[in-house]
N, C-alpha and C positions, 0 to 999 in steps of 0.2 A: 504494500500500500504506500506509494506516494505520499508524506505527508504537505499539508496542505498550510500546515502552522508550523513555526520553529520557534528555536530558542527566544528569540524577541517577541511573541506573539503575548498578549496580557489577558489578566481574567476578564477585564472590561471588554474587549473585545471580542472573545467567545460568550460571554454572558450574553450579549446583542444577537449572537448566530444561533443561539440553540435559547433562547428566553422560549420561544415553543416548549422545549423540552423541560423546561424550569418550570414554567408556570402552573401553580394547583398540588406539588410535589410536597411530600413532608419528607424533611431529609433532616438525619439526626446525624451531627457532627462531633466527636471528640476531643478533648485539646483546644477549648476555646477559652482564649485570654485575651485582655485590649494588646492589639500590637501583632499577637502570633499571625501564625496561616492560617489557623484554623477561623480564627478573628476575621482574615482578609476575605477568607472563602464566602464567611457567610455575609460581610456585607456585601460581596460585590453579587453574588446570586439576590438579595433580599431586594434589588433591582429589579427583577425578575418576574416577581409577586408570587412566591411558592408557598403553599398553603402554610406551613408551620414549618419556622425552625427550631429543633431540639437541640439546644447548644450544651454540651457540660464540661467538666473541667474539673480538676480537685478543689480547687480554693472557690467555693460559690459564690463570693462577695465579688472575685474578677470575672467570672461568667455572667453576672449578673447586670455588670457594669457593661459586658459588653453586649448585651442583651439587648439591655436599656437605648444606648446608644442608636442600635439598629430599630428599631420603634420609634426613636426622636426621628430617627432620615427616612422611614418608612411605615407610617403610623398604620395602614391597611394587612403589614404583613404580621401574623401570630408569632409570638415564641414562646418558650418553656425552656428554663434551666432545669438543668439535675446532675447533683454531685455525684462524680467519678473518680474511684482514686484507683486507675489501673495496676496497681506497684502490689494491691492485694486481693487477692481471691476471695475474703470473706468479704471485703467492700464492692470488688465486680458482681457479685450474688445479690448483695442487696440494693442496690441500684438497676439491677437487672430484673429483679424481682416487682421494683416501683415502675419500670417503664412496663412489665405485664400487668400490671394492676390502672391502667391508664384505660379505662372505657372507653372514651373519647379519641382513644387515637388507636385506631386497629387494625392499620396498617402503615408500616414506614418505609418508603417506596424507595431512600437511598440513607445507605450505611458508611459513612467516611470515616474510617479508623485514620484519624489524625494526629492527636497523641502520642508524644515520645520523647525520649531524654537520650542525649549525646555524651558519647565521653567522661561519663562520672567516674568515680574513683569505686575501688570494688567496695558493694555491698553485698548482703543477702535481704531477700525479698520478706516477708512475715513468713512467705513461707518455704525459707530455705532454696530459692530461685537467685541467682546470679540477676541485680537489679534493671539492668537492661535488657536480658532475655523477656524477665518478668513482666518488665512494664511497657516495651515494646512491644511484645509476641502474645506470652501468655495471657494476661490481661483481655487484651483485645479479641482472643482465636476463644475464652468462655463468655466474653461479654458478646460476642458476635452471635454464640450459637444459642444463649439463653433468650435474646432475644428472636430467633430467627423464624419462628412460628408469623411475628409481626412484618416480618423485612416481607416472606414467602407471600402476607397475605396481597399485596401490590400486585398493580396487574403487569408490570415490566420491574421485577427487584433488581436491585444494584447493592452489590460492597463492591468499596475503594478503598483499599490500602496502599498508608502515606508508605514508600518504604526509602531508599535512598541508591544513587548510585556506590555509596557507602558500602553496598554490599557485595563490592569487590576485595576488600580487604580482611576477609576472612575468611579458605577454602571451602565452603562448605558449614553445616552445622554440624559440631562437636557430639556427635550424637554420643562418643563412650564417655564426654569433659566436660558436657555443657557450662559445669559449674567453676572451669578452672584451677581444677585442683585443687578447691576451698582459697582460691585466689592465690598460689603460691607461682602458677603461670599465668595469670591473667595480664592481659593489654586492655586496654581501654577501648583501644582503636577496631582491635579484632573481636570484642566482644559488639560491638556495633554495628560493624559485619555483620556477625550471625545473626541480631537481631532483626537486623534489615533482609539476609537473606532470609530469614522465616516470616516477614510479609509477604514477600514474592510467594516461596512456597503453598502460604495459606492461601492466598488465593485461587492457585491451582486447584487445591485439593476441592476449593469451594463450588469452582468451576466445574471441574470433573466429575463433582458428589451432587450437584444442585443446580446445572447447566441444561442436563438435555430431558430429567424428569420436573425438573420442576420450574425453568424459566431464569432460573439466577443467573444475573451477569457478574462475573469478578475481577477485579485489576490489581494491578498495584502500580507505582508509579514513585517517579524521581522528582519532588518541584525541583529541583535545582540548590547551587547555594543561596542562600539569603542571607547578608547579616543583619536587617534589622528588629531580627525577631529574638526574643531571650536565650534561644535554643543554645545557646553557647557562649553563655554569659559568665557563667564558673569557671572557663576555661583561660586557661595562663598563653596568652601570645608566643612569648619566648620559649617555651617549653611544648605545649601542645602538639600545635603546628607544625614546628621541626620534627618532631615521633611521627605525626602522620606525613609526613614529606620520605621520614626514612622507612619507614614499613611502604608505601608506593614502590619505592625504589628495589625492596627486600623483596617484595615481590614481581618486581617486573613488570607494576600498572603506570601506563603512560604518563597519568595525573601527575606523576613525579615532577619530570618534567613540564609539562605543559602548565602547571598551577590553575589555581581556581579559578571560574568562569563566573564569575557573581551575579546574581539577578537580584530585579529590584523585588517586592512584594507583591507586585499587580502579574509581573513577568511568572514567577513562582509558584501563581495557584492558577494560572492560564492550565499548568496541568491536572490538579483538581476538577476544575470547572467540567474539562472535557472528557475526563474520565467518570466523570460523575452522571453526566449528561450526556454525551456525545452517542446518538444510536448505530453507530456504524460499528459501533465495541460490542454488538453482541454478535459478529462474526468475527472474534478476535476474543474469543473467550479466555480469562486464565492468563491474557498476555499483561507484560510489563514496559508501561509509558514515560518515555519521556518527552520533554517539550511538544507536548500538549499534539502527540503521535507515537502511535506504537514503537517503540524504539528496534532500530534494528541490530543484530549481532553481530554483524560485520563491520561497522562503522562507530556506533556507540557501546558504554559500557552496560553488557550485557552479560554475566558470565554463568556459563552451564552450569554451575551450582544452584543456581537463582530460576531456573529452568525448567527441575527434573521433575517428573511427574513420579519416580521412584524414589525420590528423597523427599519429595509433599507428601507421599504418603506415608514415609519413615515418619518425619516430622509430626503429620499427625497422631500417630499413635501414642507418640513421645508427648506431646500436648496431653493428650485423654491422660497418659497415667500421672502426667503432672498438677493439670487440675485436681485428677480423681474422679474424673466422669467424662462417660462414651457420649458420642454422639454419632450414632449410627444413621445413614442417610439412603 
């Protein structure tokens, strides 16, 4: 497929192409703070006039504020916050429990696993999860499926999973490691990776499990870099940076050389936008976007870890026994 947008194409500008495909939609976003993507995503669709946006975030005082916001610039469109703390399993349950107890809303026509943390220093999860696998992956692969009765009940479903081209710098998921050796080999960098490659993954499997009997579409997707969003705000310039320059290099990924390609915040969630919306992705099922077009493998970073329809399925199983619960499809 030709794409038809690139790297400079912006959310404002697909928002105008596909407001068809926006408008009347309830779409529940994760990750919304004043300033993030997730922030950006949903003002620039709330242009649009989509039935309800479900915006949440851990800190409900900043989801709330950004709520508000969108209401002052678009007083016709609905929204509804609800506190998310992906990082734990017993708080994904009950947050996921409050969006089934929602009568009013009985169907959620799009799923943006937006949500995520970069490069922190090693933790363990509440529940004994490596804290970027957890709050990247796990998190989002129980919150997605406890909801998914809702997502199904739509008459064209979508999940979007934010993932990164990040997810070249870790071979694959650690399926015998995940947890790094109780942190005694962990990288920062290459746990971000795996995080990133088990978006991709999920998708697939979501694709493959819920594509051809039941109508689900699934992506994931690169926005690109952004700096003005917090996602990298704990992070030391002089030090950081340089480790992810030298693992590029350790690896053999181009990036090394070629350094960051930065986008603004409109440029960013152009891929959002169109993976969330865009209907020519349900004959691209399972695949992974960047700038705001299927990314290709021969030219952009793409890499067969991020791919495998036999490691989405590894991954999944690996998810079930992590949560503690199947989700047979």
């Amino acid at each position: 497929m030709a794409p038809k947008y690139d790297a400079k194409t912006t959310a404002t500008e697909l928002v105008q192409d596909l407001a068809n495909e926006i408008k009347g939609k309830v779409v529940l976003i994760t990750g919304v703070s004043p300033g993030g993507l997730g922030d950006t995503f949903a003002t620039s669709i709330a242009k649009a006039h989509p039935a309800l946006l479900i915006l949440t975030g851990r800190t409900a005082s900043k989801v709330q504020e950004a709520a508000d916001a969108i209401t002052k610039a678009n007083p016709d469109v609905k929204t509804r916050v609800l506190q998310l703390d992906l990082g734990s399993l017993a708080a994904v349950q009950k947050s996921a429990a409050e969006v089934q107890e929602w009568a009013d809303v009985p169907a959620i026509d799009v799923l943006v696993n937006n949500a995520g943390i970069m490069a922190v220093p090693y933790a363990l999860s509440p529940d004994g999860v490596e804290s970027q696998l957890a709050t990247n992956h796990l998190g989002p692969f129980l919150f997605t499926n406890l909801i998914m009765d809702k997502i199904l009940a739509a008459k064209e479903p979508r999940v979007v999973n934010i993932s990164s081209d990040g997810h070249r710098l870790c071979p694959g998921i650690r399926f015998g490691d995940h947890n790094f050796h109780d942190g005694e080999t962990y990288d920062k960098w290459m746990s971000y990776g795996q995080s990133k490659t088990a978006n991709m993954l999920m998708a697939i499997s979501l694709a493959e499990k819920l594509g051809p009997k039941r109508g689900l579409t699934a992506v994931s997707l690169h926005p690109g870099v952004i700096f003005s969003t917090s996602l990298a705000n704990h992070m030391d310039a002089d030090s950081d940076f340089p480790a992810l320059t030298a693992l590029d290099k350790k690896m053999g990924n181009r990036e090394a050389w070629e350094g960051l390609k930065v986008k603004t915040a409109d440029e960013g969630v152009a891929t959002h936008v169109y993976g969330a919306f865009h209907p020519e992705l349900k004959e691209y099922n399972g695949a992974y976007l960047q700038d705001a077009h299927v990314a290709d493998p021969w030219t952009e970073t793409v890499k067969s870890w991020g791919t495998s329809s036999v490691e989405a399925e590894r991954l999944w199983k690996l998810s079930e026994k992590l949560v503690g619960q199947e989700f047979a499809y």
